[in-house]
N, C-alpha and C positions, 0 to 999 in steps of 0.2 A: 389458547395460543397454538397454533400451528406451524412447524419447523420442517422445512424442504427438507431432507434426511441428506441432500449431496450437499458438500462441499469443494468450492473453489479455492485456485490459489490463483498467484502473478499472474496474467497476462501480460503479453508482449509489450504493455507501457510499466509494468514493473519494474523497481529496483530491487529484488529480493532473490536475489541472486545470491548463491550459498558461498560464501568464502572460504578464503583456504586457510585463513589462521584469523582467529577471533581476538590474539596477545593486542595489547594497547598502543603499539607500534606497529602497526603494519601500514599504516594509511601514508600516504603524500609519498609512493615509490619512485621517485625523479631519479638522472641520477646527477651526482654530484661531485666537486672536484676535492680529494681531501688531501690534508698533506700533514707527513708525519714531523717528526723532533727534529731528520738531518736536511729536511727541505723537499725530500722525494715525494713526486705528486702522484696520486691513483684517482681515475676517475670508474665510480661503480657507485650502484644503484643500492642507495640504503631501506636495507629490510624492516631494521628494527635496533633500537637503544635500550637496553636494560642491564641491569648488574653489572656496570663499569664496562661494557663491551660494546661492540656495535656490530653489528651482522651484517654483512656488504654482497651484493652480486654484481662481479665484474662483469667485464663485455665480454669477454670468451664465456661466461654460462657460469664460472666457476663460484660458490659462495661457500664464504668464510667469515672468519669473527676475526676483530683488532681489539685490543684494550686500547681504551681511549686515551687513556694514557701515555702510551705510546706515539700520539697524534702532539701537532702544536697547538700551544691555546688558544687559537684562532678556530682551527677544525672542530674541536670539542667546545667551544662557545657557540658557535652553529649548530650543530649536533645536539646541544640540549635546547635551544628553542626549536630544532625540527621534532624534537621528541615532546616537548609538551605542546605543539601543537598538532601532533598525532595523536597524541594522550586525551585532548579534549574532542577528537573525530569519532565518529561510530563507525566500525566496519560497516563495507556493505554484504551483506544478508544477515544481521544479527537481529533484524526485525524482522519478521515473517505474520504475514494475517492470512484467517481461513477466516471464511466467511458460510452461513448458511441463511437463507432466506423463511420468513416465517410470516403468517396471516397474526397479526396480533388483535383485533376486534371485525367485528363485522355489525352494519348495522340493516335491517331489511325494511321495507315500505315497500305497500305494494294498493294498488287501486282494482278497478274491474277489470282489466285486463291485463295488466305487467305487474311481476314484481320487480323493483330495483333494489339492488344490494349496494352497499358501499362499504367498500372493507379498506384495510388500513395495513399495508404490509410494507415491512422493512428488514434491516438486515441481523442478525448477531455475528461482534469479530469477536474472532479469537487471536490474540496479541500473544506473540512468542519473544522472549527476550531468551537469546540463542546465547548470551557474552556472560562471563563468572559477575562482572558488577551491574547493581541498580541502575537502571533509567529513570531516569525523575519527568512527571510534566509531559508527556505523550501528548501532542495534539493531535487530532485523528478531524480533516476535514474531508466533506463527501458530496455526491453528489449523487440521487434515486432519479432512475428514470425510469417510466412507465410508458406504455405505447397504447394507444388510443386505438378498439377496434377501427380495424381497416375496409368497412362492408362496403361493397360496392356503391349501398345508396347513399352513403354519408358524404360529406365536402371530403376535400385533398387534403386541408387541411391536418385533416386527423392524422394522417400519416407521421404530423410533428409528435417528437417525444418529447412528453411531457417530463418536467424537470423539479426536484425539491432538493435544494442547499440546506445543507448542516454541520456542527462542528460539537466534537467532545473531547472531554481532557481524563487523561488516567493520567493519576499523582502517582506512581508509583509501580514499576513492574519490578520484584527483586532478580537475581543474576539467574539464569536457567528455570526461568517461572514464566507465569503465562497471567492475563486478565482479558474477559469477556465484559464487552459491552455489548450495547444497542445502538444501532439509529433510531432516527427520528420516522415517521411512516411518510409512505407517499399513499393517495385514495385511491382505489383500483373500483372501478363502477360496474354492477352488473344488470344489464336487464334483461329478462324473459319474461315470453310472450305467456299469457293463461292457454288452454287449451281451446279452438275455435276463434282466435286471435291472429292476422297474423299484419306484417309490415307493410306499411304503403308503401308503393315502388320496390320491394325489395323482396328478394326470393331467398332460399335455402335456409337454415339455421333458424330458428327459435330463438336463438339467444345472442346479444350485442354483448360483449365482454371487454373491457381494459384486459392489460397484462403487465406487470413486472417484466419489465426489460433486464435492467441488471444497474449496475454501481461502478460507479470510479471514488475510489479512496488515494489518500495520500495522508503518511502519519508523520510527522514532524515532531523531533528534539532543538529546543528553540527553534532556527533556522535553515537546521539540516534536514533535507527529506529519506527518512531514515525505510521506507516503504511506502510503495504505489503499486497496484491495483487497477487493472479494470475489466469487469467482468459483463459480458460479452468482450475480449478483447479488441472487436469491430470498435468498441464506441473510441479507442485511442486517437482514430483514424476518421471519426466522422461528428462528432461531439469535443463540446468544452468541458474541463477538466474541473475540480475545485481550485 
């Protein structure tokens, strides 16, 4: 097996953008109208709920803590369903994938004049769980695309990138831990001419080659897309995604 030694990260259709606080409350920053025990209303943008407090950025910039306590029971019965369903959100960038490209078999046939090669390359991620708790259940779907030599004598055709769908599951990433998979391969085709050999119609090179284009990834907790990828970042913009 064969391993490209670079590694990629996000391209510009990524969500793996590094956050600024990874606590279990920071997601759904709205802001919102709250009101205390004598009826006095503050409207500011809730940071985060924990240990009987709630952490507030008002509209002049300023950010403070209330005890909730101190709220009516109206304000803090809101306030704990905005916090457990911030509780069950994933930051965004607490997933992060590196990716490197690898030849994983090759197979060769060859007659009186060409050999053809057909090899079989795909990707290894590396999966970062950036947050102190467990992620359960990673879905990581994908999409390999290969590009067809492009030789002058060949149809237009070829030009289309070829495309292989796939999907894998990590049970388990513990809190500031990481797991490696695999994709699945896409066929990358090789032919060269024997010596004294050379192409009808077509001049220069010896050799007809496929290539590895590159990947579009997206990793998913249940239904959240918790990381995306796509490497060439071109393909965001001119290709289908998984």
């Amino acid at each position: 097996m064969h391993y490209d030694p670079s590694l990629f990260r996000a391209g510009p259709c990524g969500r793996s953008a590094a956050p600024d606080d990874f606590s279990p409350h920071t997601r759904r920053r709205q802001v919102q109208t709250l009101t205390d025990q004598q009826g006095r209303v503050l409207k500011a943008q809730v940071l985060a709920v924990d240990n009987g407090k709630v952490k507030i950025k008002r509209e002049d910039g300023q950010t403070f803590e209330l005890p909730l306590a101190t709220l009516s029971g109206e304000t803090q019965k809101s306030l704990k369903v905005w916090a457990e369903k911030a509780a069950s959100e994933i930051p965004a960038g607490a997933v992060t994938v590196e990716l490197s490209r690898g030849m994983f078999s090759v197979t060769k046939n060859e007659d009186e004049g060409m050999v053809v090669s057909e090899e079989e390359w795909g990707y290894s991620l590396t999966l970062t769980n950036r947050t102190a708790k467990p992620l359960q259940n990673i879905r990581i779907e994908y999409v390999l695309f290969a590009k067809p030599d492009q030789d002058p004598g060949k149809d237009k055709a070829a030009a289309i990138l070829k495309r292989t769908n796939g999907s894998t599951t990590v049970k388990e990433i513990a809190g500031n831990n990481r797991a490696v998979v695999r994709t699945d391969t896409i066929k990358i085709y090789k032919q060269k001419l024997k010596p004294g050999f050379v192409w009808k119609d077509k001049g220069g090179s010896d050799t007809i080659r496929d290539t590895l284009y590159g990947v579009w990834i997206k990793a998913y907790v249940g239904e959240q897309v918790v990381a995306e990828i796509c490497n060439p970042s071109s393909l965001g913009k001119t290709e289908k995604g998984p």
